[in-house]
C-alpha positions as CSV (number, residue, x, y, z in Angstrom):
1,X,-3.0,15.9,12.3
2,X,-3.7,12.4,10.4
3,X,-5.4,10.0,12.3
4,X,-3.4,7.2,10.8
5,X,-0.3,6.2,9.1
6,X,-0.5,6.7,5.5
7,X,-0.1,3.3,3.4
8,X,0.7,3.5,0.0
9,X,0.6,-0.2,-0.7
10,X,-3.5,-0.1,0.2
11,X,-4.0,3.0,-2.4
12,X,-1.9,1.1,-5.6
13,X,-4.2,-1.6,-4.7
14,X,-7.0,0.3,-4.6
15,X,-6.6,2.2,-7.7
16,X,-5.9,-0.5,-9.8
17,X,-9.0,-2.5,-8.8
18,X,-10.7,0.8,-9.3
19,X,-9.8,0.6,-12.3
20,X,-10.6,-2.6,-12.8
21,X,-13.8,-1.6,-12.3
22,X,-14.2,1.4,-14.8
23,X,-13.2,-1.0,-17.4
24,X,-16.2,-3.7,-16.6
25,X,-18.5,-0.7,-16.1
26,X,-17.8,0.5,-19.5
27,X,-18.2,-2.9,-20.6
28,X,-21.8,-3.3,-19.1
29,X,-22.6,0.4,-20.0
30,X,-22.0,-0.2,-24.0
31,X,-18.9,2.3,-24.0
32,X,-16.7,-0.2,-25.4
33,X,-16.2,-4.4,-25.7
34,X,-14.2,-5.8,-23.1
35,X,-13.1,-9.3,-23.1
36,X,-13.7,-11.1,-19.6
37,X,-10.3,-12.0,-19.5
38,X,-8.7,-8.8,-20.0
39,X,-8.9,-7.4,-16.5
40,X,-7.2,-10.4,-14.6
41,X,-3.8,-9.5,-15.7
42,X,-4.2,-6.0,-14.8
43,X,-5.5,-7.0,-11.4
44,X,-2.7,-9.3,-10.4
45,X,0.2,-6.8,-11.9
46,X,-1.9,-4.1,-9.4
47,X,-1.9,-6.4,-6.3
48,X,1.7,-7.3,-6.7
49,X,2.6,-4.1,-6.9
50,X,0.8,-3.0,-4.2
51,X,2.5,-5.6,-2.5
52,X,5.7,-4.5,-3.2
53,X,4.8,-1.1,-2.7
54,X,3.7,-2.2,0.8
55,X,7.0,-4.2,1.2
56,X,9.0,-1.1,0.4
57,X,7.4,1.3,2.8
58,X,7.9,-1.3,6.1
59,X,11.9,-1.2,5.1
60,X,11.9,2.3,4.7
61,X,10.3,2.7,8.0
62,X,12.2,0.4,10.1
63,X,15.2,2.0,8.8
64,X,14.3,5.6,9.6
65,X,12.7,4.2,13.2
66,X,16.2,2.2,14.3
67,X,18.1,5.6,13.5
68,X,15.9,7.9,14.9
69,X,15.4,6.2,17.7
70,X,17.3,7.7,21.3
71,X,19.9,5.4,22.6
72,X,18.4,3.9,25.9
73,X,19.5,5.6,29.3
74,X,20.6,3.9,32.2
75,X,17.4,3.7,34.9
76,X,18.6,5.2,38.2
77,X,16.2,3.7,40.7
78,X,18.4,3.8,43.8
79,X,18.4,6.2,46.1
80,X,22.2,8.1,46.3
């Protein structure tokens, strides 16, 4: 059973600042010459689509929660 709702938009965020990180560790390591600017582009174009990866999961949810949802039944509180 998960212990909480699975959200993509955290893990494309996540994985490209990940990334991110590789790339200056590789940098700092000697593995290869990274410019300091190189990374910026790739973080924003990973937050954004995280974002709209986020964006896309809240629709698809309220969509499948308003028609899965039981139509509301009268309360019958008084005594016959």
């Amino acid at each position: 059973m998960l212990r909480h709702e699975f959200q993509p938009g955290r893990l494309v965020a996540g994985t490209f600042l990940t990334l991110a990180g590789i790339i200056y560790a590789g940098d700092a390591g000697g593995a290869w010459e990274t410019p300091w600017f190189a990374v910026i582009p790739l973080v924003i174009f990973g937050l954004f689509l995280a974002g709209t990866t986020a964006l896309v999961t809240r629709a698809i949810r309220r969509r499948h929660r308003a028609t899965t949802r039981p139509a509301a039944t009268p309360r019958q509180d008084t005594p016959a």
